[in-house]
C-alpha positions in Angstrom: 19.6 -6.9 -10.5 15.8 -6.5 -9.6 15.2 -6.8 -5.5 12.5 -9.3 -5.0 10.9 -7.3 -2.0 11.2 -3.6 -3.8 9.0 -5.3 -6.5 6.6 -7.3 -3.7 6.3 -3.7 -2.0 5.4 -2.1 -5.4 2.6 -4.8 -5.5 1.0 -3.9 -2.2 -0.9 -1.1 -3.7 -4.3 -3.1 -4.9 -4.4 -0.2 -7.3 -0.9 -1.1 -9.0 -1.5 -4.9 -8.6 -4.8 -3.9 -11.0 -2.5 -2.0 -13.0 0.1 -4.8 -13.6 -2.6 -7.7 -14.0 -3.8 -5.7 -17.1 -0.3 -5.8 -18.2 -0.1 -9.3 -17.4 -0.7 -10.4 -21.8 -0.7 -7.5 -23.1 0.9 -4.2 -24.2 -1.0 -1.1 -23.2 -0.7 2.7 -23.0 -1.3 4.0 -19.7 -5.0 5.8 -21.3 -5.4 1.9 -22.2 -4.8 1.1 -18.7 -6.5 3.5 -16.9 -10.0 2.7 -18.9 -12.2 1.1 -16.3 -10.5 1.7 -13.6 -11.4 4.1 -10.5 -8.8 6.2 -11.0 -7.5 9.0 -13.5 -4.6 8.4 -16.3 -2.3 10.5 -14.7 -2.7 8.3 -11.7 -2.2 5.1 -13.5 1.6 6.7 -14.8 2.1 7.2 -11.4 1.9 3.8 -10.5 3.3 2.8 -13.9 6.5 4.3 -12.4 6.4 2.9 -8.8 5.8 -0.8 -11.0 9.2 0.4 -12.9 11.2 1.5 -10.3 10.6 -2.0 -8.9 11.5 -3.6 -11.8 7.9 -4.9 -12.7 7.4 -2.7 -15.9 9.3 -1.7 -19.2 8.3 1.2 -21.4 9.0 1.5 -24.9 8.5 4.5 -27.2 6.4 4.3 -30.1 6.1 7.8 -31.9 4.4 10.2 -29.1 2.9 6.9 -27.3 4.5 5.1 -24.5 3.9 1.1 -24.7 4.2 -0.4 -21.1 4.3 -4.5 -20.6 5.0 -6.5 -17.9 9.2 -7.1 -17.4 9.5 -10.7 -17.1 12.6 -10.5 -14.9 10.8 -8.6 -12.5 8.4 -11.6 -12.6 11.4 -14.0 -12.3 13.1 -12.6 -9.1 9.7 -12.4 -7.0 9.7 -16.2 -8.0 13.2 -17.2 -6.9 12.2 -15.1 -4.0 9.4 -17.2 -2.7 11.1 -20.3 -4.0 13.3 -19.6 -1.4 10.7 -20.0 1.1 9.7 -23.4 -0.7 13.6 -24.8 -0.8 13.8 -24.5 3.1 10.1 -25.9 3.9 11.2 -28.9 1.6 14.7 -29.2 3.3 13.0 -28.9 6.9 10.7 -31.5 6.0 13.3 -33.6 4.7 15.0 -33.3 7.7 12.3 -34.1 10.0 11.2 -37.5 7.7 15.0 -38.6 8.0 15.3 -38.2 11.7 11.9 -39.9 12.3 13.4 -42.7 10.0 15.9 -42.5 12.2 14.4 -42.9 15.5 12.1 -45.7 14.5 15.3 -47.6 13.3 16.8 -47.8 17.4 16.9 -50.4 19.3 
């Protein structure tokens, strides 16, 4: 299982968050990825592997070339994560609408 805040501290790097917005529609080599950016290609497969470690990335082989793409459950447990936040800000809000219901009902 991919942890949510592994993959959020992977993404703290404004370097890698560069890196994995390129990947965000796309499958690139990390010579592909590291055009127009500020830093060198080995540098980008250095942060290719942070953003795989996390669980952000997937590399396939093709021939000598390595193809890297975004990993979509990587993607999916940073969502659940921060829904998480969402489900109890609904909940508390819930909660306070029903007991304001609630007082405004008394006698």
């Amino acid at each position: 299982m991919i942890n949510a805040e592994r993959a959020l501290d992977a993404l703290g790097d404004p370097t890698r968050r560069r890196v994995f917005a390129k990947l965000r529609n796309r499958v690139c080599t990390a010579g592909e990825l590291a055009q127009g950016m500020d830093v060198s290609r080995p540098a980008v497969s250095q942060h290719l592997q942070v953003l795989r470690a996390a669980g952000l990335v997937v590399v396939r082989a093709d021939g000598t070339r390595r193809l890297y793409q975004a990993d979509s459950r990587g993607i999916d447990a940073v969502r659940r994560w921060f829904d998480g936040f969402w489900d109890e800000t609904l909940e508390s809000f819930r909660q306070a609408a029903e007991s304001a219901a609630n007082e405004k009902g008394r006698p």
